[in-house]
C-alpha positions in Angstrom: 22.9 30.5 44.1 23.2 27.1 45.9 20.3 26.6 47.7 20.2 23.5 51.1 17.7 21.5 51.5 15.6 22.1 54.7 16.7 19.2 56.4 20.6 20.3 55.9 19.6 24.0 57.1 17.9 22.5 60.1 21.0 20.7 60.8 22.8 24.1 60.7 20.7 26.3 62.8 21.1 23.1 65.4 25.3 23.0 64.9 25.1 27.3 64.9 24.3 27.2 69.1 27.2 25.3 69.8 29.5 26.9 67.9 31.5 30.3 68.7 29.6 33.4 67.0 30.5 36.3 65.8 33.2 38.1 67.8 33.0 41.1 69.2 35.1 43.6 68.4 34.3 47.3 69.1 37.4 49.3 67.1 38.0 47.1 64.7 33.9 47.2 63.7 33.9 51.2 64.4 37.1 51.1 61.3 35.3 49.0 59.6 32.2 51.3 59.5 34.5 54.4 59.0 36.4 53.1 56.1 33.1 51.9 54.4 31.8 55.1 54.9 34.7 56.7 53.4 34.5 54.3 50.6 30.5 55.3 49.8 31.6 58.9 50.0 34.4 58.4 47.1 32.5 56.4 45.2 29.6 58.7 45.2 26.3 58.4 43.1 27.4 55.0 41.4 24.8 52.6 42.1 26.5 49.8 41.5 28.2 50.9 44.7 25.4 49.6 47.4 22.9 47.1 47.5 20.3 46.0 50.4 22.2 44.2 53.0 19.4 41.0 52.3 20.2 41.3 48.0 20.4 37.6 47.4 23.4 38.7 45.4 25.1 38.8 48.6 25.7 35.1 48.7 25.7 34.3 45.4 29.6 34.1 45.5 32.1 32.5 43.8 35.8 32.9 42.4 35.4 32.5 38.6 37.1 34.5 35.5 34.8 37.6 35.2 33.7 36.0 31.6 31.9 33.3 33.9 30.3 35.8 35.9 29.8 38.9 33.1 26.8 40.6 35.8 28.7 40.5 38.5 27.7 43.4 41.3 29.5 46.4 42.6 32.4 48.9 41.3 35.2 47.3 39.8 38.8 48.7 40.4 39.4 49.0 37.2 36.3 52.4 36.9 37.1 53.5 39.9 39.2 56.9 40.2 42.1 57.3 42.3 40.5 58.7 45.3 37.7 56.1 45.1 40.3 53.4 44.8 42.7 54.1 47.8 39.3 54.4 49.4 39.1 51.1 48.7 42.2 50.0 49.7 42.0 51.2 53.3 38.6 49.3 53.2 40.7 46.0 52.7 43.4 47.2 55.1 40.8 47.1 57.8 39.5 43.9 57.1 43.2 42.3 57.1 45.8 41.6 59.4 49.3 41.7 58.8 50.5 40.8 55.4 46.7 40.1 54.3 45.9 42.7 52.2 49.0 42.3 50.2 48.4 38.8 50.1 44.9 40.1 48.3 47.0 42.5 46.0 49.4 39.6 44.8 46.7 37.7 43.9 44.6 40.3 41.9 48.3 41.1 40.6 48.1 37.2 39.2 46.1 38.5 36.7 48.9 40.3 34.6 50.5 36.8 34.1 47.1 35.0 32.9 46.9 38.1 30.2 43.5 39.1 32.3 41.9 41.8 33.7 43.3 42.7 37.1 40.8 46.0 37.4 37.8 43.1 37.2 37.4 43.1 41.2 34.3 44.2 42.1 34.2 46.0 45.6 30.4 45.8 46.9 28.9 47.1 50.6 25.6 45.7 51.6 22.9 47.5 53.8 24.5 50.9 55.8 27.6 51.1 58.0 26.4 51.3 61.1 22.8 50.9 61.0 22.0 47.5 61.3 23.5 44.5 59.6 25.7 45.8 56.9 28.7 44.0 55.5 31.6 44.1 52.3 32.8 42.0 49.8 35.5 42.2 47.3 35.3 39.3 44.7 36.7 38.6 41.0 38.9 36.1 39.7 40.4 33.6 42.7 39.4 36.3 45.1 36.0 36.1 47.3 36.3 38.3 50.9 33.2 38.6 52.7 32.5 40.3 55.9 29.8 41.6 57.8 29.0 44.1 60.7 26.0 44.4 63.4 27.1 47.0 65.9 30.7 46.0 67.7 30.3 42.1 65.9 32.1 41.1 63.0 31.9 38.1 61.2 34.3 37.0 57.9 34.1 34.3 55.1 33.8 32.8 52.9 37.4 33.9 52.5 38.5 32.2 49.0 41.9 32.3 48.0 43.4 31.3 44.7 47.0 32.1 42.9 47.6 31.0 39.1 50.9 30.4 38.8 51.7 29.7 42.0 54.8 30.6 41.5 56.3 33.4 38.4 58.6 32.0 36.1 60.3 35.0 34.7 59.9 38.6 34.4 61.1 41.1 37.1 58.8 39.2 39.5 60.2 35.8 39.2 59.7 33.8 42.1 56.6 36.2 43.5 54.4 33.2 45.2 51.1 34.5 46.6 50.6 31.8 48.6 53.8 29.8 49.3 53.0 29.6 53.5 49.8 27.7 52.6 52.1 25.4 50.4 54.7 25.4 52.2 54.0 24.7 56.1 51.2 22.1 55.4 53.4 19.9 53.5 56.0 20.6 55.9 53.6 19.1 58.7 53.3 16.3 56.6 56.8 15.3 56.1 57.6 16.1 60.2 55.1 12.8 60.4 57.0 9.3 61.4 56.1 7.1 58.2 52.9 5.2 60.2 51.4 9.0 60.8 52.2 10.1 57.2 50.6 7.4 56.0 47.3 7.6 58.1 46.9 11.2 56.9 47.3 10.8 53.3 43.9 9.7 53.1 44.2 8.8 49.0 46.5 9.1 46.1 44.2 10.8 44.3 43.2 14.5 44.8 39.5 16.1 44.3 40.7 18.3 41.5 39.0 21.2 43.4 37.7 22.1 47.0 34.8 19.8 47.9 32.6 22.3 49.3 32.8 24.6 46.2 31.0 27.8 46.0 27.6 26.5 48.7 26.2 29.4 50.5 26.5 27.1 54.0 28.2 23.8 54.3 28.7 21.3 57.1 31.3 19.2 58.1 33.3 17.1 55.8 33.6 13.2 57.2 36.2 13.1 59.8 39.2 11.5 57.8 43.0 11.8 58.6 44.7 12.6 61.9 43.4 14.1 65.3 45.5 17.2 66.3 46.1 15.6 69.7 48.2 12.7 66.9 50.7 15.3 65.6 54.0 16.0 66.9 55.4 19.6 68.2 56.7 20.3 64.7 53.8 19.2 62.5 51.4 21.8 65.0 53.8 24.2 64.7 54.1 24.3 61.1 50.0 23.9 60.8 49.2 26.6 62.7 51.2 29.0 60.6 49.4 27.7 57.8 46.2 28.3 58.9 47.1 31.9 60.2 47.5 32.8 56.9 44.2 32.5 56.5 43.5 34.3 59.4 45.2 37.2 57.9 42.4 38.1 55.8 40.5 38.7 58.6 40.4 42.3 61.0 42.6 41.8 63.4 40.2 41.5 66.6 38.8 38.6 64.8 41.9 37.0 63.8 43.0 37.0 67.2 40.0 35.5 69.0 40.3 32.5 66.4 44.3 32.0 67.0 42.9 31.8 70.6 40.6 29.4 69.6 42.8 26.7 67.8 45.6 27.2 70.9 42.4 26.5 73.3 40.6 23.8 70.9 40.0 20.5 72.3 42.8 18.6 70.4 40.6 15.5 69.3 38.4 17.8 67.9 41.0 19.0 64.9 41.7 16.7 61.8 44.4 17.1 59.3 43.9 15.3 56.1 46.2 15.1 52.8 45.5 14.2 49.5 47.7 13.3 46.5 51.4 13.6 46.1 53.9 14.5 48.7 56.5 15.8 46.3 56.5 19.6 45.3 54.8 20.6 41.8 52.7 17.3 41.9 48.7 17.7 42.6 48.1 17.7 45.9 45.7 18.5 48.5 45.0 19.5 51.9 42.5 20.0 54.6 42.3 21.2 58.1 38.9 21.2 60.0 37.4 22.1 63.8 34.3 22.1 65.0 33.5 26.0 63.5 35.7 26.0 60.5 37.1 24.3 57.4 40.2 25.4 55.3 40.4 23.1 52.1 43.8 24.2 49.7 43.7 22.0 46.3 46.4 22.3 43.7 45.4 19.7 41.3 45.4 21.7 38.3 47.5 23.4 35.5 50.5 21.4 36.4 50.0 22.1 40.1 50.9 25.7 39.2 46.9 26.4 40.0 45.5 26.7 43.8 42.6 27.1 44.9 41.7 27.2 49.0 38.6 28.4 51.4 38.0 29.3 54.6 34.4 28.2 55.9 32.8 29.0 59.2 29.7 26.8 59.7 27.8 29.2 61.6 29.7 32.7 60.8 30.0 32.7 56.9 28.0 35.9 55.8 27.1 36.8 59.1 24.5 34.2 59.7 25.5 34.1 63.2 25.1 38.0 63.6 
């Protein structure tokens, strides 16, 4: 587990207060509860099922190949029984809006085309539903969805979302793309740019190979590089936003919500867009949108570009800090 220096976690506490916390969101944190509940009934005496909600496990996350990561906690899919495992289904239908927990599914599904293990998600719930801070996490190979619960608050992230292949070849789900809106709408912005825009937010030819902020339990701001929101024409917003509402599929939908309201209401200056690497389809490429609470880095610079890998980061929200 990645752990800040004091000077970095001072800096955090100070960015936390003037940030937006954790939002508020009475049904959506009563389902929540209930369908974690249901989940602990299913799964019964397992212990692997629950830990304490302060189990440094909890943020000891990351997205790796379950060879990587052999003592992983929680109950994988691939033990659980039926009942247990629609259990935990409707947990991650709670936790999603819209098309988010089929995004979740397609990615897990990824598996069957990389010859591995698509039972090796592990489903974990820290602490009690409804007593106290509790929370959820699914996590295994390019998944990692965190979320956590005190009273009617709920918090998500980090939300990490990977697909290898991004798109499938052949079979009788050729063409399946898990994440083809994050692809496809940023580079979409991009190219809606006059030429003296475009080149102002390719900010170099060459990519990171990977997100920058990698698997940190907290991170702050990247360095302000690219263009200001308040730069971009009608189009490039337009196809930006739906980009970053993808992400905020994988959140309940209270949540999601309040941060669409957010990025309409955001102070425009305060919103970079930066790209990375080619412009040209299948070439290694990256991109990053940032705002005062969040980051969303998306990298495919890997495997041919046929390999992404994305976050979602709240600075003062991931695993509940701000609860």
């Amino acid at each position: 587990m990645t752990t800040l220096p004091r000077r970095q976690l001072i800096a955090l506490a100070t960015l936390a207060a003037t940030m937006p916390r954790a939002v508020r969101a009475g049904s959506d944190a009563a389902a929540l509860t209930d369908a974690a509940s249901a989940y602990l009934r299913a799964v019964a005496d397992d212990p692997r099922a629950r830990l304490a909600w302060d189990d440094p496990r909890r943020t000891d996350w990351h997205w790796f190949p379950p060879r990587f990561r052999p003592d992983r906690e929680g109950v994988p899919l691939g033990d659980m029984a039926p009942e247990t495992r629609r259990a935990a289904e409707a947990l991650l239908e709670a936790s999603t809006t819209g098309p988010g927990a089929a995004k979740a599914r397609a990615i897990i599904s990824l598996q069957h085309e990389l010859r591995q293990d698509p039972g090796a998600y592990f489903v974990s719930v820290y602490g009690t539903p409804g007593e106290g801070r509790w929370g959820w996490g699914i996590e295994g190979h390019h998944l990692s969805l965190n979320y956590a619960v005190h009273g009617d608050h709920i918090a998500a992230g980090p939300i990490f979302l990977g697909a290898h292949p991004t798109r499938v070849e052949s079979g009788e789900r050729a063409g399946l793309r898990a994440m083809a809106v994050e692809e496809d709408e940023a580079r979409a912005a991009l190219l809606a740019l006059l030429a003296d825009l475009r080149a102002r937010a390719i900010v170099a030819e060459r990519t990171p190979r990977d997100t920058r902020t990698q698997n940190a339990v907290a991170v702050e701001p990247l360095p302000r590089e690219g263009l200001a929101w308040s730069e971009l024409p009608a189009e490039s917003r337009e196809r930006l936003t739906r980009a970053v509402h993808a992400y905020l599929g994988m959140m309940p939908p209270t949540l999601a919500a309040a941060e669409r309201a957010r990025l309409a209401s955001a102070d425009p200056s305060s919103l970079t867009f930066q790209w990375r690497g080619s412009t040209v389809p299948d070439r290694f490429h990256y991109w990053a949108v940032q705002g005062n609470a969040f980051l969303i880095e998306h990298d495919n610079s890997r495997d041919g570009a046929r390999h992404i890998h994305s976050v979602w980061r709240g600075f003062a929200s991931d695993f509940g800090a701000a609860l």
